[in-house]
N, C-alpha and C positions, 0 to 999 in steps of 0.2 A: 690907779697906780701912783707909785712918791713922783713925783712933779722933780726937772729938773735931774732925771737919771740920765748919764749917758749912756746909751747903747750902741753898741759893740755894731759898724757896719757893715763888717764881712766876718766871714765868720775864721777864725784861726785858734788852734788847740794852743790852751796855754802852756802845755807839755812842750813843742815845739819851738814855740816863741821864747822861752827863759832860757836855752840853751842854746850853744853854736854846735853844731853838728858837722863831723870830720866828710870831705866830700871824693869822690870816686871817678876817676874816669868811665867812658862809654868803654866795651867790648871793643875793640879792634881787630883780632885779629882770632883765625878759632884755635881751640887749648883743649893740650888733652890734661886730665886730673884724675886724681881718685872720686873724689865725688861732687857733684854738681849740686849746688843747692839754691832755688827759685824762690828767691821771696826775703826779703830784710827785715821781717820783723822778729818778735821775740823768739818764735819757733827756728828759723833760718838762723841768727846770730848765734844762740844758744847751742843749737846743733853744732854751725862752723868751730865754737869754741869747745864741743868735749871731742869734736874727732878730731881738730887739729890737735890737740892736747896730745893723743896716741898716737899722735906722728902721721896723720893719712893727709894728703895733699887736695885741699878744702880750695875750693871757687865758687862764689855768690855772687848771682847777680840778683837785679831789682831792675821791674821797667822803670820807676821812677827813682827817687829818693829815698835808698836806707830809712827806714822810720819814718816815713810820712802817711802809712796805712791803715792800718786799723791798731795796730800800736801805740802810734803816736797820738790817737783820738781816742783812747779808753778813759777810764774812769782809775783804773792802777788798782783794784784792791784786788790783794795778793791772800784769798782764798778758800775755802771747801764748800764753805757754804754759799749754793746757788740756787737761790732760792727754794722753793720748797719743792725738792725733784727728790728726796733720799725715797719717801713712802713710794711716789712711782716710780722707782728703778726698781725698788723691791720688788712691786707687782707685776713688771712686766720683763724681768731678767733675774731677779732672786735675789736672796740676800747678798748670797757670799759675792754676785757682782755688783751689789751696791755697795759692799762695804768697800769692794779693791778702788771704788772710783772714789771714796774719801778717801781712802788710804792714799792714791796716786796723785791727790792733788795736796794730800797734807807733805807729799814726799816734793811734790814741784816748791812749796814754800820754804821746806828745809834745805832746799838746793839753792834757791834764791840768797835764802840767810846766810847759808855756808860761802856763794861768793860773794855778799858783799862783805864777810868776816875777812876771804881770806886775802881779796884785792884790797881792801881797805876804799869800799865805793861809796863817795859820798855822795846817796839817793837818796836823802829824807826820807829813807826805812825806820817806818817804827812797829811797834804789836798796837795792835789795836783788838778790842772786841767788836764781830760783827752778829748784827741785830737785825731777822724780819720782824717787822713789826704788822698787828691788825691792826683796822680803825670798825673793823664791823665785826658781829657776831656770827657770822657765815665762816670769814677768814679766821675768826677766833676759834671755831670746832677745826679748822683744816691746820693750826700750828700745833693743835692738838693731837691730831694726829700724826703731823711731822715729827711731833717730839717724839711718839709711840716709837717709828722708824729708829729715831735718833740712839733710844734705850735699845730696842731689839739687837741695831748693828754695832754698839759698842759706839756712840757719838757720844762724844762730849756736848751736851747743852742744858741749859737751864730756861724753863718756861718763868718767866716776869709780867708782873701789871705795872711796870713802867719802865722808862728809858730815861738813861742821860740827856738824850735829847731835847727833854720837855714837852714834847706833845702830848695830845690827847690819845690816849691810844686802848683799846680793848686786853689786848696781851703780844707781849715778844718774845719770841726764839734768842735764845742768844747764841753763839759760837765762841769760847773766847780764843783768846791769845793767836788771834789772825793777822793781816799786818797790810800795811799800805806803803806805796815809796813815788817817785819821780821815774815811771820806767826809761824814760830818755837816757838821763843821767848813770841808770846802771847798765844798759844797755851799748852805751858809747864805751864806757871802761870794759864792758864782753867783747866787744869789739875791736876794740884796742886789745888785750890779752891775746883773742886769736891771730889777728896779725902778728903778733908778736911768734907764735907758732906757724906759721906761714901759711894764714889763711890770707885767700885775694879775694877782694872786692872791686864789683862795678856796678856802674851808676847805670839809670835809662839805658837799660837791653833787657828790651824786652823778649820774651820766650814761649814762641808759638807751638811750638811741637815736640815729640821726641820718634828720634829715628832707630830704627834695632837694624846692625849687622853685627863685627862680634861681640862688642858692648855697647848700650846704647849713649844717644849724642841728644843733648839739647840743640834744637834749632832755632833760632833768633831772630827775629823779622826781617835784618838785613842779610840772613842767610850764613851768620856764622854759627860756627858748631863749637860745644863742649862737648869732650868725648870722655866717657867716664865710666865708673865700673856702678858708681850707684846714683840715681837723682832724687833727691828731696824734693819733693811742690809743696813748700813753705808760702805759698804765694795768695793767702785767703781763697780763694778758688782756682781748682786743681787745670791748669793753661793746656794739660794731656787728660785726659778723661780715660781711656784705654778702656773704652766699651763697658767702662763703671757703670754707664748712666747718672754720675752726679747729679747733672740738672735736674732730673726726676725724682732725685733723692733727698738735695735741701732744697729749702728759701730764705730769701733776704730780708732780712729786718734792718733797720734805722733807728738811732736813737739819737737823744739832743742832750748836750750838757751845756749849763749856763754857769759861770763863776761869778760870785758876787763878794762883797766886802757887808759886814751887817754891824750893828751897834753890839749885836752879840756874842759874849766869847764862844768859842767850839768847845763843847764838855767832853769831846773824845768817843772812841766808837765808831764804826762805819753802820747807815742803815739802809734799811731795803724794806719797801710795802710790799706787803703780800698781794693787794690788790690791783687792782686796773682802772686807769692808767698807772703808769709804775713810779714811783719818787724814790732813786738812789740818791743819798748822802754823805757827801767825807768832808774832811777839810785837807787844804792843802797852804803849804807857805811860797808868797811870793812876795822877795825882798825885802827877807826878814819879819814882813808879816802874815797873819790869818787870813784864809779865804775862806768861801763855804762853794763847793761844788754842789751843784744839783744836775742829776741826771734822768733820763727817762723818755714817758713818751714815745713807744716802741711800736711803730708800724712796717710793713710792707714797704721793701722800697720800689717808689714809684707809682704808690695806693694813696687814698687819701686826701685828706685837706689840705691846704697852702701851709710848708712848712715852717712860716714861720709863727705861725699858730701854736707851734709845738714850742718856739722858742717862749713865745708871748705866756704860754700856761706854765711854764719850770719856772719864768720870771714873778708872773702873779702867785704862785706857790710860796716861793722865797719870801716874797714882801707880806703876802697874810702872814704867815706863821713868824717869819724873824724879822720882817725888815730887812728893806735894805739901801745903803751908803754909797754904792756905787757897783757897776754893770760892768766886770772887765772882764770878760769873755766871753764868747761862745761858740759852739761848734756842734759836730756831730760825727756819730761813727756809725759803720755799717758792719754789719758779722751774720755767720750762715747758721741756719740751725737743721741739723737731720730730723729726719721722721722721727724718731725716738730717743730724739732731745741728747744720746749719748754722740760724742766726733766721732768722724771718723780718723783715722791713725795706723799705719800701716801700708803694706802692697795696695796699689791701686784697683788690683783685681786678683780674685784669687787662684793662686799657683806662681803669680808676679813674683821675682825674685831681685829685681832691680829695680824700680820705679815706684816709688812710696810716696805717701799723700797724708796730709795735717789738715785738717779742715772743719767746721761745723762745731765752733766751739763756744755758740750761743751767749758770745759776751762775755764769757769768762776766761780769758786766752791768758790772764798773765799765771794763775797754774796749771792749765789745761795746752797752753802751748808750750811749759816749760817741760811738764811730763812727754809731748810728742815728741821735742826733741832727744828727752833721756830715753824714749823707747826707739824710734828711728837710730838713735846712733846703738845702741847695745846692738838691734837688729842686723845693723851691719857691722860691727866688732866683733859678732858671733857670741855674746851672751845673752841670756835668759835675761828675759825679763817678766816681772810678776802681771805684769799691767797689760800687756799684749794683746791678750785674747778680747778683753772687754772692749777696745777699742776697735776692732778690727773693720775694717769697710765692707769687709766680705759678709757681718753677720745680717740675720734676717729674724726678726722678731715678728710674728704674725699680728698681734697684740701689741703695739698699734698702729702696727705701720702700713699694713693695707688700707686700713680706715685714713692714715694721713695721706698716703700714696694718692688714693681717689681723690681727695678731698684738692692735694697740692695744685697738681696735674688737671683738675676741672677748674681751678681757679688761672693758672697760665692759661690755658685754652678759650678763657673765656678774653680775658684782656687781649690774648692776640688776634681773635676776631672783633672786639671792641674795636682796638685800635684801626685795624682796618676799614671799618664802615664811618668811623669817626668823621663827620661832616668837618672841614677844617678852612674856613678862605675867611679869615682876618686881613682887616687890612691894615698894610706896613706903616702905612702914613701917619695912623693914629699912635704908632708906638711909641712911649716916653722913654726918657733916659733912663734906666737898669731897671728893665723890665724886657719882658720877653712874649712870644704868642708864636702860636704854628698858624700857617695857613698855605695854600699853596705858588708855588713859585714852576712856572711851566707844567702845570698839572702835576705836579710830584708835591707830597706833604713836606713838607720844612716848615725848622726851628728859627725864629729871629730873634738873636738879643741884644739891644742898644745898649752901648756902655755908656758911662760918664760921659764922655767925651763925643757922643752921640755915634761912634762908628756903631756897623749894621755888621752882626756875627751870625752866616744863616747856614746853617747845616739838617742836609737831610736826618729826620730822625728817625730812620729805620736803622732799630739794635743789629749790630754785626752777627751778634752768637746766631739767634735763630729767627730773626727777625721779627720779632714785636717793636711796636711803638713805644717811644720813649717819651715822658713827660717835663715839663718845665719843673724845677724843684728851686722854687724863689726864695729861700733860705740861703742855699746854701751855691746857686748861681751853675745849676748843674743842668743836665738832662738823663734822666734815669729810667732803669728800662723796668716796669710793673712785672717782668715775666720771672726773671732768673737775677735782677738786681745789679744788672752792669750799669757805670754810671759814667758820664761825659762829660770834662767841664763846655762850657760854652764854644769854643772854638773847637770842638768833636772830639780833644783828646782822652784817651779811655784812664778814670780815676778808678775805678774797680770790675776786674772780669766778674764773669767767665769770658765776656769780650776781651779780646787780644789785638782787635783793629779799630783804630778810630772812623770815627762817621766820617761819611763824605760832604765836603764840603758843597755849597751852594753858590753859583751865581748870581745877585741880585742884576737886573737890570737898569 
């Protein structure tokens, strides 16, 4: 590698870092509303702004910070094309619901554009074209076929033997006139608009349950209540389950994005390899100048190599192909994917008429969250919406989701007894400064992580949700659970459900 890069020592979304973000008190006191919404990213926000817009009386909360979750660590490209999924929607749900799912996410981008036209939001929204690209002749018959898909359902796309980008490449998909922006930046102005309609916002209240008498109530860990007629679980994973079986239904994946500066200009376009491992592409500007994102690298959260493996290969990626100037970012995001690669969206169970769920939106959430929120809120304004059905939680595709069902479900089962038998007695003494190792402390398995400053952080690492063991994740300074993908920073508090309770702490002696 170039000699002389710096590298980025913890890891922080450059999305988060270029902005100041508006901040929220904690929950105090319980509130009754029209409707309760769980979860501050683009789904939650989005939603609060078109039903506060109708006059309905909006409360959001977030266990943590507004935009600090899977939002605030995406990659922002705003749209349809997700990878090569149109041929298998056809195959395993038909055309006419393959086509409504480009349709529903070409309508989340027209919605995007429409508010930042009509607030006037300066997101470094632009159009861009996006591009799969091959590098082998395997993925060159399969963009082949995607394009077939693309013809049959009315897509727009163009097969090429080359890209803007300059690589080496066998053949690309193109998509045009899709679009990229700063989702922070448009998000804080959605945000501000709804308050301006009298949406409330809170910070860290978090939301454990939900209670039915004669409308139902969110319950909050310190035991306060929202009492509401409807609830959104905007929250990446649904905090009430309502005998869905969720867990059974997605898994978690992780992915890493690296930001660099290169001697070379960005020729425009966003791209995406067909193959595996995955290399996403954009550029993005930070003051005033070009960056080059690289993203990828998509595994299991909680499976796996030492994450910063994943960091170290986006970086050697960058420097063969473009070189690079300087190392100013990195991070990484996590997102759920259903059996059948479609969200779910809608009643959390079916006949559910109040308690609706956003989730499984396999990385693609800035138009896949925008259309939940424009069906969640029709849903409850009482109109039609075109998108509905294809979304729904309730559907059941035999084809192939029995085949994933088994497959998920043997793979949890297997780490939770992994974990279990796991031999674990390291010892503390040999630990170095920010690094971490389990071993046991009074016969119980625990995590220890020495910081800088050499304190000792030792929390039992048994997952809250259903107890599997959670692993060191040295990237990114976490503890993450292989099973359902809840993740911990080092002093046990929960960075992503389905866990709703932090690890318990450890005594060292």
């Amino acid at each position: 590698m170039t000699e002389n890069i710096h590298i980025p020592q913890f890891p922080e979304s450059y999305w988060r870092d270029s902005i100041e973000l508006p901040s929220f008190p904690r929950l105090q006191d319980s509130v009754k509303t029209d409707v309760g919404i769980v979860g501050g990213g683009i789904t939650g926000i989005t939603a609060a702004y078109l039903l506060a817009k109708e006059g309905l009386k909006v409360t959001l909360i977030d266990a943590g910070l507004l935009l600090k979750g899977t939002t605030g660590h995406t990659t922002a490209k705003i749209t349809a094309q997700h990878g090569l999924i149109y041929d298998e929607f056809s195959r395993h749900f038909g055309a006419e619901q393959a086509s409504k799912y480009h349709q529903a996410n070409m309508e989340a981008k027209q919605l995007i554009e429409k508010l930042v036209e009509q607030h006037k939001i300066k997101c470094n929204y632009q159009q861009e074209d996006a591009y799969i690209y091959a590098t082998s002749e395997q993925y060159q018959e399969k963009l082949e076929t995607e394009k077939k898909a693309y013809d049959e359902l009315g897509i727009s796309g163009e097969l090429t033997n080359s890209i803007p980008l300059g690589l080496s490449i066998k053949s690309a998909l193109c998509m045009e006139k899709q679009a990229q922006f700063h989702p922070l930046k448009y998000l804080k102005a959605i945000a501000k608009e709804a308050e301006k309609n009298g949406a409330v916002f809170y910070e860290n209240t978090t939301a454990v349950d939900v209670e039915y008498n004669k409308h139902p109530a969110i319950v909050t860990r310190d035991g306060k209540r929202i009492t509401c007629r409807y609830v959104i679980q905007a929250s990446h994973y649904p905090f009430y389950d309502g005998q869905g079986f969720y867990p059974t239904r997605m898994y978690a994946e992780r992915a890493y994005i690296v930001a660099v500066k290169t001697p070379e200009k960005f020729p425009g376009g966003m791209y995406i390899n067909a193959e595996s491992p995955s290399r996403s592409i954009r550029s993005a500007q930070m003051d005033g100048k070009e960056m080059w994102l690289f993203a990828g690298e998509n595994h299991k959260t909680g499976q796996g190599q030492s994450t910063m493996q994943h960091y170290d290969a986006l970086q050697q990626f960058a420097e063969e192909k473009f070189g690079i100037t300087d190392y100013v970012y990195r991070w990484s995001a996590q997102d759920l994917t259903t059996l059948d690669k479609m969200p779910y969206i809608g009643p959390v169970t079916r006949g559910e008429n109040s308690v609706f769920v956003a989730t499984g939106f396999r990385k693609w959430g800035m138009t896949n969250g925008t259309i939940a929120a424009s069906i969640l809120s029709d849903r409850i304004l009482e109109k039609e919406n075109p998108y509905a059905e294809i979304y729904s939680p309730s559907r059941f595709q035999a084809d192939p989701a029995i085949r994933k069902f088994m497959r998920t479900n043997a793979d949890v089962a297997k780490h939770l007894i992994k974990g279990k038998l796991e031999y674990t007695n390291n010892n503390i003494d040999e630990l170095t400064p920010d690094n971490a190792i389990t071993t046991r402390i009074n016969g119980m398995r625990a995590g220890v992580y020495m910081d800088k400053e050499r304190n000792l952080h030792a929390v039992d690492t048994t997952c809250k949700h259903l107890g599997c063991e959670t692993h060191w994740n040295s990237g990114d300074r976490t503890w993450d659970c292989p099973c359902h993908g809840s993740r911990y920073s080092y002093t046990g508090e929960v960075l992503n459900g389905p866990a709703n309770e932090p690890l318990n702490r450890v005594e060292i002696d």
